[in-house]
C-alpha positions in Angstrom: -4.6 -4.1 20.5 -0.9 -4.4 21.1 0.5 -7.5 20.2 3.7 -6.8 22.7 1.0 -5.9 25.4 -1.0 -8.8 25.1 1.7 -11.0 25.5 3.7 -9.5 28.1 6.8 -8.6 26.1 8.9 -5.2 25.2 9.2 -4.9 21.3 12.7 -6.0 21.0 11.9 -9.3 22.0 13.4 -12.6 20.4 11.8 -15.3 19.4 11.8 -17.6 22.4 11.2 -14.8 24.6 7.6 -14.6 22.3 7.6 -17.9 22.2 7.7 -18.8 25.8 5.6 -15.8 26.6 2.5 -17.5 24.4 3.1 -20.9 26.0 2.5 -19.7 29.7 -0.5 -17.0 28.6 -2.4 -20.0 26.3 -1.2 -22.6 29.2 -3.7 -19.7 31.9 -5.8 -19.0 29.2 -7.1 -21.9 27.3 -11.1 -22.6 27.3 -10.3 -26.2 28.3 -8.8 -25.3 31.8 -11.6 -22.9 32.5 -14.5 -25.6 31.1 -16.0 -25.9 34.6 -15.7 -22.1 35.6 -18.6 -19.2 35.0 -19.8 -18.5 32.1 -18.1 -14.4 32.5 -14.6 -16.5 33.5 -15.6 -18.9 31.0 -15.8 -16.0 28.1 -13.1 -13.7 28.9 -10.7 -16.4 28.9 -11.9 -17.5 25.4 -11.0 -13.6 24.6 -7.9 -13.3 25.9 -6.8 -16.8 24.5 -7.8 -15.5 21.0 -5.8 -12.4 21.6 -3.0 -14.3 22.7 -3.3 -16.6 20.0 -3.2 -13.9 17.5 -0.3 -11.8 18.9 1.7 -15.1 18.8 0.5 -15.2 15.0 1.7 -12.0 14.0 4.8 -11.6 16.4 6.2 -14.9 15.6 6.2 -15.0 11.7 9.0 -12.5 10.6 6.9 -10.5 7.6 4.2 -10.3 10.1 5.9 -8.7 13.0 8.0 -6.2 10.7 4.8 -5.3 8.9 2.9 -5.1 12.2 5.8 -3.5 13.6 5.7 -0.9 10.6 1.7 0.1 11.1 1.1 -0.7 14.6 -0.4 2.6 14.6 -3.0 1.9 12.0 -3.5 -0.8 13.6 -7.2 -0.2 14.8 -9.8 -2.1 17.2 -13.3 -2.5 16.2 -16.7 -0.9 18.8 -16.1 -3.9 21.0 -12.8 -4.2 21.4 -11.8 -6.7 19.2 -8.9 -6.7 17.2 -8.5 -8.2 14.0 -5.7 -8.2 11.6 -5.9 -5.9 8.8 -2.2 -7.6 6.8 -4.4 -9.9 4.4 -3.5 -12.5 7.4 -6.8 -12.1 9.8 -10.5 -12.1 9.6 -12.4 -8.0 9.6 -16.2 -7.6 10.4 -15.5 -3.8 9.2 -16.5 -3.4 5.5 -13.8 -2.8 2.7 -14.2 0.5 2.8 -13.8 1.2 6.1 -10.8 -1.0 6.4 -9.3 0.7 3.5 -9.9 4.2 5.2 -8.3 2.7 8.7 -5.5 1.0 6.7 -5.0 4.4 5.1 -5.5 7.5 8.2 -1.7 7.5 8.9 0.3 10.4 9.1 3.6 8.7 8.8 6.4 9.1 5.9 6.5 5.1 6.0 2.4 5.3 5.6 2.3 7.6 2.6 5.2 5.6 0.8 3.8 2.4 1.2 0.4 4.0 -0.1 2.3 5.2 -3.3 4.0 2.0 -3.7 0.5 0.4 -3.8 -0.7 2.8 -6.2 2.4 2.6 -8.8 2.2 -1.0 -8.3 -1.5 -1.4 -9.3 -1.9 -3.3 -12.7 -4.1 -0.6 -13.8 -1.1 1.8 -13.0 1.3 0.1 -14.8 -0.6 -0.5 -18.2 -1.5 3.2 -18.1 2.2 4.0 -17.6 3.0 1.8 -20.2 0.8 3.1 -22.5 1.7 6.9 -21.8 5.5 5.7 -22.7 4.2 4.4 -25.5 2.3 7.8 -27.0 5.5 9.8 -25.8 7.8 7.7 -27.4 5.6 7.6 -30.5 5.3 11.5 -30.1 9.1 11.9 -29.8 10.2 9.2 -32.5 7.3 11.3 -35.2 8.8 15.1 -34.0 12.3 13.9 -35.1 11.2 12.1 -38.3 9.0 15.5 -39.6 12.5 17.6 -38.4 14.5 14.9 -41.2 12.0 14.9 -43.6 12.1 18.8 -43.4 15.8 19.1 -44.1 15.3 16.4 -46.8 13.0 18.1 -48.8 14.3 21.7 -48.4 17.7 21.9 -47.8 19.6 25.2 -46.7 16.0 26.9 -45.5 14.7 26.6 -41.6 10.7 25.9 -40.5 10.8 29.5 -39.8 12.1 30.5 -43.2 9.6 29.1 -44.6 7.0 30.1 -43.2 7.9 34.0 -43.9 7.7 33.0 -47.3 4.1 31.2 -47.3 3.2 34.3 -45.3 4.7 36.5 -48.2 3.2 34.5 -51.3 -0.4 34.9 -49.1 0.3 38.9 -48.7 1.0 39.1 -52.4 -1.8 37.3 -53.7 -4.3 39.1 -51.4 -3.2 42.4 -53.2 -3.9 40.8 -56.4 
């Protein structure tokens, strides 16, 4: 469902332009005028006054719109053609996972960012990060200190020096 459709509007509009676009559609639409009509008049009106109620929701809070604004396109309807917010704002009768696979099918740089962003911003992410900094930094900080300890000990001779000679004093005691 587009929110811009439902209510009329083109999606640069301002706020009183949404504003006075929900009063006039909930003023046609409200269950209370049509109390007395048909039960089909009686139901679609319902409908459409929830859908107008909810564009007004989204469009008229700022985070709202620019994150509707941002994934109108994963914005998906369920079998009957009901739309509910998937922003952590609305009501789903999808399960978790198939909101997370809806919420997720874009093709979009913007899509893909915001899917990383979630990721690196996970606390499970950043403990693991943390902890991998930690062993690399521990890794690093333990390379250096053998390096010092090394010229400490044997000063004037290199690792690989060294080694040629264990390698020698290992030849010459095989021959013996």
């Amino acid at each position: 469902m587009d929110h811009y459709r439902v209510l009329g509007l083109n999606r640069n509009a301002t706020r009183e332009e949404i504003k006075e676009a929900f009063r006039k559609l909930a003023v046609k639409y409200h269950p209370d005028k049509h109390s007395q009509s048909a039960k089909a008049v009686r139901e679609d009106a319902t409908f459409r006054f929830k859908q107008v109620s909810e564009a007004y929701e989204v469009l008229s809070d700022d985070l709202k719109r620019t994150h509707y604004d941002i994934h109108y396109k994963n914005y998906n309807s369920n079998r009957y053609g009901h739309s509910y917010s998937n922003y952590g704002y609305g009501y789903s009768t999808r399960s978790a996972s198939a909101s997370a696979s809806a919420a997720h099918s874009g093709d979009g740089f913007v899509s893909k960012l915001e899917i990383a962003l979630r990721f690196m911003t996970t606390r499970a992410f950043l403990l693991n990060f943390a902890f991998a900094g930690a062993l690399v930094g521990g890794i690093y900080v333990i390379d250096k200190g053998r390096e010092k300890i090394w010229r400490m000990h044997n000063s004037g001779k290199s690792f690989e020096a060294a080694m040629e000679s264990i390698e020698k004093a290992k030849a010459r005691k095989d021959k013996i």
